[in-house]
N, C-alpha and C positions, 0 to 999 in steps of 0.2 A: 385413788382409794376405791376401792369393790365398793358396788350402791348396795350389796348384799351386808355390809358393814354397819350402814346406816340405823335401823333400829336399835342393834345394841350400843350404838355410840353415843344417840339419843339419850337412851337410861341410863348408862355411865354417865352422861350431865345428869340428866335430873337427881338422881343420887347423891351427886358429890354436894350438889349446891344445898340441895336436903338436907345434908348434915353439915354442910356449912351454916346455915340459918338456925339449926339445933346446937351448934356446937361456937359459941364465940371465942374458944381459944385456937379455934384455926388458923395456922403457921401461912406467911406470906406465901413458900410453891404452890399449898394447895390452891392458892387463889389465881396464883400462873395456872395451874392444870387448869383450874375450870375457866379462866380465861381463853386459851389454846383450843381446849374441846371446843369452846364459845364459837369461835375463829371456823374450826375445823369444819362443825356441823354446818353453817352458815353458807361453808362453798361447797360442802356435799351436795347442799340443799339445791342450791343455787344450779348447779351442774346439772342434778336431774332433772330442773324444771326446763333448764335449755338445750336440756338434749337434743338429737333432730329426731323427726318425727318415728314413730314407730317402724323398726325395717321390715317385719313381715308383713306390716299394712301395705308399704309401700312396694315389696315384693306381688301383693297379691292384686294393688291398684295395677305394677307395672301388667301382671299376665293378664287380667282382665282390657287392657288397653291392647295387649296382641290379638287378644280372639275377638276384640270389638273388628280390629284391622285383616283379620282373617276373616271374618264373615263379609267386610264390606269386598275384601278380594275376590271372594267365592263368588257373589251373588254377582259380578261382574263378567257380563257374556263377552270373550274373545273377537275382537271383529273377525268375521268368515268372508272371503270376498264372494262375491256371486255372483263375479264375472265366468261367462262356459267361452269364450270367442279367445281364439289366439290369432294375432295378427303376426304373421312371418315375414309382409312382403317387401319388396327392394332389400334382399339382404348379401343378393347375390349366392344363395341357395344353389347349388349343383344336385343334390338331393337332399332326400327331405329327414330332414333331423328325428333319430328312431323314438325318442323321448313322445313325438308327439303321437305315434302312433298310440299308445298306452293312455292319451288323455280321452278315457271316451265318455267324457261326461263332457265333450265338448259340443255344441252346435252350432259356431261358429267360425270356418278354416279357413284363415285368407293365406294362400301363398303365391299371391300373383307380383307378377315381374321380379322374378328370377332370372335363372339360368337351369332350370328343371328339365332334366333329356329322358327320353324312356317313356317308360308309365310311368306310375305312381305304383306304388308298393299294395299287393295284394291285399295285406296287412289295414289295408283303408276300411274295407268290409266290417271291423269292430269296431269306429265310430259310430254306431247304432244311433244315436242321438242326434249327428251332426243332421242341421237344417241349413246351412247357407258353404256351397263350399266353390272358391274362386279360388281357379287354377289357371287366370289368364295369363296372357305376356312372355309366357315361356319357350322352351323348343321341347317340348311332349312330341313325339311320335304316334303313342298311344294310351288309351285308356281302359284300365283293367276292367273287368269283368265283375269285382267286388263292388264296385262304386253304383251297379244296380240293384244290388245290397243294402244300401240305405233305405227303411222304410220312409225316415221321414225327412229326406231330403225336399227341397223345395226350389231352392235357388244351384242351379249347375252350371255355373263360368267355364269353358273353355278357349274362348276365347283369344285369337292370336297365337295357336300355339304352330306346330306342324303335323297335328293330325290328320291321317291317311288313311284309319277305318276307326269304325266305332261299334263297339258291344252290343249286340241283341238286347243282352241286361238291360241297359237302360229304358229299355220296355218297361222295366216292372215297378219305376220310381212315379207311384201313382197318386205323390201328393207332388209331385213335381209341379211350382207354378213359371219358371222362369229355366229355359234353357238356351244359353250361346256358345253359337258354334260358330260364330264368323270368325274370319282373319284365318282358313284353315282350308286341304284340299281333301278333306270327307269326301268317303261314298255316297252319293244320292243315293241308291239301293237300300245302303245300310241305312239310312235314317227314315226312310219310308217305311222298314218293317219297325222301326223303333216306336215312331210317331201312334202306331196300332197300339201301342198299350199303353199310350200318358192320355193320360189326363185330356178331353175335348178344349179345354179351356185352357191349357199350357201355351206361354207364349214363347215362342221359338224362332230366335232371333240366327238367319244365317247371312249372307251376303247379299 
């Protein structure tokens, strides 16, 4: 039964029984009706008192519990790693994977002990950032002319490889503190006009 029902089914009892109480020749049905309405009113009653709780309260409890859980999502900062260093080496590398050339917020390049033949790819020059780069263990030939390019190289690995000359450039890495070139048949020449533009205090590790 509609809870919209309810008031006037209320005053249809009160009425009847009102004239019940006025009227003592009232016939046995009417006493069934106002028993029934009795009956009726009682589980209307009853019904809306047990209803479940209000739904747009609980509509507006549930949205309010989303945007309590949306704010605490927001204010939650994404871990960011803040690692710059990629470690390449023993991968058995023949050259150097092009992906890395594009990381130039790195300052850390190991790709030592390979199988690295040639130079190194021109493309090394946009590492702008990189500070430590180990290129030992490999079979290099040579080394590009970008790599004295780095302002803020520090550490320069060559280490073991089969280089035969070496770039002027390398003059110009003037925060250079660690340079090896052992394991390798370099020009003496060439590293003597190099050694004029690092650093007094560069340590230069050769044979």
């Amino acid at each position: 039964m509609p809870v919209f029902l309810l008031p006037a089914l209320l005053n249809g009892l009160i009425n009847v029984k009102f004239n019940f109480m006025n009227n003592k020749k009232t016939s046995l049905p009417l006493l069934l009706v106002v028993f029934v309405l009795g009956i009726a009113s009682f589980w209307l009653y009853s019904s809306v008192i047990k209803s479940p709780k209000n739904p747009i309260k609980q509509v507006i409890t549930n949205n309010n519990e989303k945007e309590e859980k949306g704010e605490k999502e927001e204010t939650q900062t994404p871990e960011i790693s803040a690692r710059k260093s990629l470690d390449l080496s023993g991968q058995g590398l023949e050259k150097l994977p092009s992906y890395v050339l594009s990381r130039t917020d790195l300052e850390e390049l190991n790709i030592s002990n390979n199988k690295l033949t040639g130079a190194l790819p021109s493309e090394i020059g946009k590492l702008t950032k990189l500070k430590v780069l180990n290129a030992s263990n490999n079979l290099m030939t040579g080394v590009p002319a970008e790599v004295g390019h780095l302002p803020n190289l520090e550490v320069l690995d060559l280490s073991n490889n089969q280089l035969t000359g070496l770039p002027n450039e390398l003059g110009q890495l003037t925060k250079l503190k660690v340079l090896n070139l052992s394991g390798n048949d370099y020009s003496v020449q060439d590293l003597d006009i190099i050694i004029k533009g690092l650093p007094s205090d560069v340590n230069i590790i050769v044979d």
